[in-house]
C-alpha positions in Angstrom: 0.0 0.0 0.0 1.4 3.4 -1.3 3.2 5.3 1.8 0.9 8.7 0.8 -2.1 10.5 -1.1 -1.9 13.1 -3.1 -2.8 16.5 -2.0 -4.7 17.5 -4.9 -7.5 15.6 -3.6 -10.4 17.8 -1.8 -10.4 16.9 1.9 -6.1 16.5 1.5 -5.9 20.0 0.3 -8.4 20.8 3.1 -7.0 19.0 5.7 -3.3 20.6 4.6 -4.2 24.3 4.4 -7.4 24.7 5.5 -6.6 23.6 8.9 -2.7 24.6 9.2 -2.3 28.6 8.6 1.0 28.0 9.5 1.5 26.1 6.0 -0.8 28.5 3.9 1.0 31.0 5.2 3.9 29.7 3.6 2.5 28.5 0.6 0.8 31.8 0.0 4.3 33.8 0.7 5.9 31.1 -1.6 3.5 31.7 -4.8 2.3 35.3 -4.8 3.7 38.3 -6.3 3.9 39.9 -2.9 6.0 43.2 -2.2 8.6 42.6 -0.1 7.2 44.6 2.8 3.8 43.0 2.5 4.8 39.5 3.3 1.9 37.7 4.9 2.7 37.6 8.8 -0.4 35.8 10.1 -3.5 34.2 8.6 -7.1 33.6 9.4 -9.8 31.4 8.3 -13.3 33.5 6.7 -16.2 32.3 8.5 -18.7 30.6 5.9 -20.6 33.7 6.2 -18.2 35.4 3.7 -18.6 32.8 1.1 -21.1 32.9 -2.0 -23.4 29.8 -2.6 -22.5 28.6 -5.9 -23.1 25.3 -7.3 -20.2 23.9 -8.5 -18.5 20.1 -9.4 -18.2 18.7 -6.3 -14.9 16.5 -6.7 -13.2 18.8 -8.9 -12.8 22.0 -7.5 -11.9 22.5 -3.3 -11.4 26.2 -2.3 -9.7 27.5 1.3 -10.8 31.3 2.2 -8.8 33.4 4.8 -7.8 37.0 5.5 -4.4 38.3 6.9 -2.2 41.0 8.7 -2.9 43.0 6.7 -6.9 42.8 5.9 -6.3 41.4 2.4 -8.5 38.6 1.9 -7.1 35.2 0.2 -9.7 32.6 -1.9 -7.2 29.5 -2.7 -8.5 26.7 -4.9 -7.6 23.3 -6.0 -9.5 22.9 -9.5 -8.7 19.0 -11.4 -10.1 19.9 -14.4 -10.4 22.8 -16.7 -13.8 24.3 -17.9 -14.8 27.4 -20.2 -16.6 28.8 -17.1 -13.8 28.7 -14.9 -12.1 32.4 -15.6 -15.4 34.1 -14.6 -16.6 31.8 -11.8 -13.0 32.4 -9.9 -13.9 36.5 -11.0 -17.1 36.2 -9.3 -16.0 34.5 -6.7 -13.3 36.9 -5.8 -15.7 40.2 -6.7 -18.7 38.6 -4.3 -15.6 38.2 -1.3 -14.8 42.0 -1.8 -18.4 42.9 -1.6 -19.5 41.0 1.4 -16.8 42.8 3.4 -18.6 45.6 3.9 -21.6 45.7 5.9 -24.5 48.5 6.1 -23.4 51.8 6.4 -19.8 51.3 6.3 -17.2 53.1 4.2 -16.0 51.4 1.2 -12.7 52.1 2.4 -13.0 50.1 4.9 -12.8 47.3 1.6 -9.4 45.4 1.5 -7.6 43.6 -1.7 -9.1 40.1 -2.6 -6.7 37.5 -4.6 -7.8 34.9 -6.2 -5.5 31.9 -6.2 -5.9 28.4 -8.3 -3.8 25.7 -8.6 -4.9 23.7 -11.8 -4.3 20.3 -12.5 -4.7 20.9 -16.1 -3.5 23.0 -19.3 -5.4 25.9 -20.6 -3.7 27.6 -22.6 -1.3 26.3 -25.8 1.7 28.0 -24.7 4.5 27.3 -22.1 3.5 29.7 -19.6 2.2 27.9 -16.5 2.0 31.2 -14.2 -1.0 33.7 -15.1 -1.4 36.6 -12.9 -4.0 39.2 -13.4 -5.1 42.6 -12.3 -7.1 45.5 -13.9 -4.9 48.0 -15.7 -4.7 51.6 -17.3 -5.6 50.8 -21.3 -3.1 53.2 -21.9 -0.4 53.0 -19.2 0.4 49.2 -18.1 1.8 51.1 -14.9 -1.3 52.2 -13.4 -3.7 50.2 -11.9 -6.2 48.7 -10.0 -4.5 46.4 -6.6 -7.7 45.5 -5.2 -9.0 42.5 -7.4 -6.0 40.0 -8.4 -6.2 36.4 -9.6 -3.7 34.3 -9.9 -3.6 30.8 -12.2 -0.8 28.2 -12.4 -1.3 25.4 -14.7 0.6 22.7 -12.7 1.1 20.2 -15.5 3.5 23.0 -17.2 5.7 23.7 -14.1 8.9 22.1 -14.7 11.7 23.0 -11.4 14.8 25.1 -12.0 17.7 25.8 -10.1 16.7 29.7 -9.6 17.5 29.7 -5.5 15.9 33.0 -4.9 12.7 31.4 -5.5 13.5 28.0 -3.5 10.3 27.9 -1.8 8.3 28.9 -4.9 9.6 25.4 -6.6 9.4 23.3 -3.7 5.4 23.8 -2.8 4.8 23.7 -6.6 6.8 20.1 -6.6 4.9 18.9 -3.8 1.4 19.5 -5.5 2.8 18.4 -8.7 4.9 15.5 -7.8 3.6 13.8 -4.8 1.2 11.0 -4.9 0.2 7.3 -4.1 3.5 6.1 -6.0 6.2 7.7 -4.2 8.6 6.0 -2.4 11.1 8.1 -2.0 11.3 11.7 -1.0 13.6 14.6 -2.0 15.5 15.0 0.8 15.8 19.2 0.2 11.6 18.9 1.1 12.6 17.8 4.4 14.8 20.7 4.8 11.7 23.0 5.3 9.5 23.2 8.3 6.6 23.5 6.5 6.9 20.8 4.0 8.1 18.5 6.3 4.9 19.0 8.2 2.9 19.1 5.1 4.5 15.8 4.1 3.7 14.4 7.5 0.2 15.2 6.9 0.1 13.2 3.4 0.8 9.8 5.0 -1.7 7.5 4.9 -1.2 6.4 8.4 -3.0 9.1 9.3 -5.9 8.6 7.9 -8.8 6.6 8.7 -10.1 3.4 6.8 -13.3 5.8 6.0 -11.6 8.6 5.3 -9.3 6.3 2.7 -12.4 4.7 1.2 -13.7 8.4 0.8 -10.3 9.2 -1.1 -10.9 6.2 -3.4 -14.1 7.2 -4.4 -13.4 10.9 -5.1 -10.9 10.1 -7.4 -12.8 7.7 -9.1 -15.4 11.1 -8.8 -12.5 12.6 -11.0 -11.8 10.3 -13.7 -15.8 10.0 -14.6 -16.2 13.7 -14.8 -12.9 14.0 -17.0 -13.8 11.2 -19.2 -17.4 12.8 -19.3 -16.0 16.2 -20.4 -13.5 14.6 -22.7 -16.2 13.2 -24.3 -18.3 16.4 -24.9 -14.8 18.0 -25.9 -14.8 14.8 -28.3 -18.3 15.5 -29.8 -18.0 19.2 -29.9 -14.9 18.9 -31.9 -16.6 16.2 -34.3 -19.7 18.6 -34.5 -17.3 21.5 -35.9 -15.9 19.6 -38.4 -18.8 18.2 -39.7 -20.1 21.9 -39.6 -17.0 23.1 -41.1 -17.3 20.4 -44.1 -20.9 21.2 -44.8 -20.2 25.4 -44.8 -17.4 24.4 -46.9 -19.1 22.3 -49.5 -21.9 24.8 -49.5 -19.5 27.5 -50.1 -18.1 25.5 -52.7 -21.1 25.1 -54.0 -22.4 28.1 -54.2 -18.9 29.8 -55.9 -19.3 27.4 -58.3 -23.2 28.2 -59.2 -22.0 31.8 -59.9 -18.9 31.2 -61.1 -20.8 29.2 -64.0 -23.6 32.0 -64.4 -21.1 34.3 -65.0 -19.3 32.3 -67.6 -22.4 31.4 -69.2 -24.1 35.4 -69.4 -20.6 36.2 -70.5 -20.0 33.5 -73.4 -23.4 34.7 -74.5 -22.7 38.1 -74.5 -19.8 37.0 -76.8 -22.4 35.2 -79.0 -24.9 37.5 -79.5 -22.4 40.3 -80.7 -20.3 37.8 -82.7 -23.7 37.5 -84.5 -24.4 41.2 -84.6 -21.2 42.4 -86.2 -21.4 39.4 -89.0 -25.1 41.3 -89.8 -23.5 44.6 -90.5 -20.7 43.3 -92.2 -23.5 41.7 -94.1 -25.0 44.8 -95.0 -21.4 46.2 -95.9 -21.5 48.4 -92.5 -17.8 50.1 -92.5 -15.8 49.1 -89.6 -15.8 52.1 -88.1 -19.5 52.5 -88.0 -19.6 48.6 -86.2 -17.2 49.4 -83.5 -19.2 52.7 -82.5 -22.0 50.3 -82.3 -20.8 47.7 -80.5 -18.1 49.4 -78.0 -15.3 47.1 -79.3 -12.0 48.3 -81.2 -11.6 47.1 -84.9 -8.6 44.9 -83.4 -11.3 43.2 -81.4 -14.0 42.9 -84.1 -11.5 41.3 -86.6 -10.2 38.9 -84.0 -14.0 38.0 -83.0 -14.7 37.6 -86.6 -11.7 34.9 -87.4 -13.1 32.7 -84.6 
């Protein structure tokens, strides 16, 4: 039996940061674009008061709210699989947070900066960044803007570690989301360097779970592969759908270029006709040349080539 789960799984992330601020604190410092002298000191948990009713996947997406030191107010989710929804939900999610701050009659600057943080255990985007960070910005000077409303998305499947030291602590959390799971054996020695990993690490092993609480882990993965294969499927058929709706515009297209296409050369070669006919009636009646290409529009060069063919 594997020595530990992996903490991607909903009440694993829970139990990991939503009931250790010692270790979100950490994780939080570790990930966010932070100024230096706004370090998160201390954290704690929102009451469920502050958080919005939304119906949602159950297995696939796990969220941890908290505010800091500071007042600045923290939404951190786990999300397994990617949907077309997902951008606005985590933008509603984070605007709702902002708004239930206040409540009657207060200022709004009594209002403090929400960020909205997902981990995602899956790709969104066709390029090689894995680390999307978002704010709301002048249209016309990148350097002005709006601190209030952040979100920040890293595609986990993308991360690959360097050897940047400065950002030690950065790597390792993302490593131990990314890489940690039923089929370790082994662990990198330089995660049991840190305090906080080591903790985090302790919490991962199964021996601390409960037979229930294991049969519950199971079963929510196997949650997790049904709804991927379900949405895989729909991805599947929506991509089938396109084509086949691509093929058919096309062929209509086609169709249609070629209807006019053949009108046109059909009006035009019996344009050609008609005047063909036309000019060998005037020569008939020994019209000059001249006189025959004032009627018809065409130069003498013209008539004579029409009248060899």
């Amino acid at each position: 039996m594997p020595r530990y789960l992996d903490p991607k799984s909903d009440f694993v992330f829970k139990k990991i940061f939503g009931q250790h601020p010692e270790l979100l604190k950490s994780f939080l410092n570790a990930i966010l674009p932070l100024p230096e002298d706004c370090i998160i000191e201390s954290l704690h948990y929102l009451t469920t008061e502050n958080v919005p009713e939304i119906p949602v996947l159950k297995y696939s997406i796990v969220d941890v709210r908290c505010s800091d030191n500071h007042g600045r107010h923290f939404i951190v989710e786990m999300q397994l699989q990617w949907t077309a929804d997902f951008m606005k939900r985590m933008l509603y999610n984070a605007a709702s947070t902002y708004a239930r701050q206040l409540k009657r009659g207060e200022s709004y600057q009594e209002l403090s900066p929400v960020y909205g943080v997902a981990l995602l255990d899956a790709s969104f985007t066709k390029d090689q960044e894995w680390f999307h960070h978002y704010k709301m910005t002048n249209a016309n000077d990148a350097n002005k803007s709006l601190e209030d409303l952040q979100l920040v998305l890293i595609e986990l499947p993308k991360f690959k570690p360097t050897n940047i030291r400065e950002r030690k602590m950065t790597i390792l959390w993302l490593r131990f989301l990314k890489e940690i799971n039923e089929h370790t054996e082994e662990i990198d020695p330089s995660f049991l360097e840190v305090a906080a990993l080591k903790k985090a690490l302790s919490l991962l092993e199964i021996s601390s779970y409960s037979e229930a609480e294991l049969l519950a882990y199971d079963r929510t993965w196997d949650t997790v592969s049904s709804e991927r294969t379900l949405l895989s499927g729909k991805y599947q058929e929506g991509e089938a759908a396109g084509l086949a709706k691509g093929r058919a515009e096309g062929e209509a297209a086609g169709l249609a270029k070629g209807r006019v296409e053949g009108e046109a050369a059909g009006l035009a070669k019996g344009e050609l006709k008609a005047k063909v006919e036309m000019i060998e009636k005037l020569r008939q009646l020994d019209i000059p040349l001249d006189q025959i290409a004032l009627a018809t529009e065409l130069s003498k060069k013209e008539i004579e080539k029409m009248l060899l063919q």
